[in-house]
N, C-alpha and C positions, 0 to 999 in steps of 0.2 A: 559480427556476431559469432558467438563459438559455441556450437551443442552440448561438447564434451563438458566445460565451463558450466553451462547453465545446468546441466543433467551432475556435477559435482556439487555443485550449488544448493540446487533444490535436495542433494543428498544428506545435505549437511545442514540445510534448514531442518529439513524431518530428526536426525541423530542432535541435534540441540533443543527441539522442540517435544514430538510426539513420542520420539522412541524414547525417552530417557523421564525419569523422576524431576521434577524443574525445569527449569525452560532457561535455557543459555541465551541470555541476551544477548549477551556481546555480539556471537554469530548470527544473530538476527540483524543489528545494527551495519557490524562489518557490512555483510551483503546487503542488504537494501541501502546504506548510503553509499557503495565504492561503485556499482552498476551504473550504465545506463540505462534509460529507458527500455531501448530496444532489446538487451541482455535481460533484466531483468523479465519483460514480457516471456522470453523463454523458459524463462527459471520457473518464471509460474506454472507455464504448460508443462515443463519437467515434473513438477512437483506434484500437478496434478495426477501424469502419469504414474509418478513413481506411488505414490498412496491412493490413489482414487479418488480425493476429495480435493479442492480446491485452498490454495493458499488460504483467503480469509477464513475459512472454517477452523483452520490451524491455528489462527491468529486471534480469533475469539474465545479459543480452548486456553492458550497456554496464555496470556495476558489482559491483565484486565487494566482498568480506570484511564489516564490520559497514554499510558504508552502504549495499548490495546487501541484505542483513538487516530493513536497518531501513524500506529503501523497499516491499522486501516486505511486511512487518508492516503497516506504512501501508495499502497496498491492501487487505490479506485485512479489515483491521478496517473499511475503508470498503465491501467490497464487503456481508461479512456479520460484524458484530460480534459476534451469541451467538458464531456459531460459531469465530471468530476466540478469543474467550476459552474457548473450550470445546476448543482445543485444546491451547490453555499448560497449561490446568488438567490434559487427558489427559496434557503431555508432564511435568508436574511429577510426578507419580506410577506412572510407566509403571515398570517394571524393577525391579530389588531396588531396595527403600526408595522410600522420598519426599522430596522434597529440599522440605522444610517449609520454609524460610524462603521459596522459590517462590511453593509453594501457598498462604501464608500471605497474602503479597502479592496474589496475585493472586485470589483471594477478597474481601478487602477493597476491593481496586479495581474488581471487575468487577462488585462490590456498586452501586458507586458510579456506575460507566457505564454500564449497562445496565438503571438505570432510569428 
């Protein structure tokens, strides 16, 4: 893991997102798909430090509909993955019925990721 990395990281999240008119995808993308896990959990606490408020708030701000969704998902799986699957799996079954092809999916997957 490299501090300097993640504290340049989460620098360049904020100057793509909050500090700027628009919201630079690409720079979001780059960094959330080229990290690992372990880096990006840094970058988060970078970015916390560096603005005071927490990545997803930033991500709620500058994005909306499925790529606001899916940068979400991104986060919650990196910050904590059981729990991250342990909530698809509650939300696949919650209310009349179960939408089984969901849960189906994501039992097989979460098989696979989480161990």
């Amino acid at each position: 893991m490299d501090a300097l990395k993640a504290n340049q990281d989460a620098r360049s999240l904020y100057r793509a997102g909050e500090q700027r008119l628009g919201t630079d995808e690409a720079a979001f993308n780059a960094i959330l798909a080229v990290q690992n896990f372990a880096q990006l959990r840094m970058v988060f606490d970078e970015y916390h430090k560096v603005t005071g408020h927490a990545i997803e708030q930033a991500v709620q701000a500058e994005f909306s509909g499925d790529i606001r969704d899916a940068h979400l998902a991104v986060v919650k799986a990196i910050r904590n993955r059981a729990s991250f699957f342990a909530e698809l799996l509650h939300n696949s079954m919650k209310g009349m019925g179960t939408r089984d092809n969901d849960l189906i999916r994501l039992v097989v997957v979460s098989g696979f990721v989480l161990l």
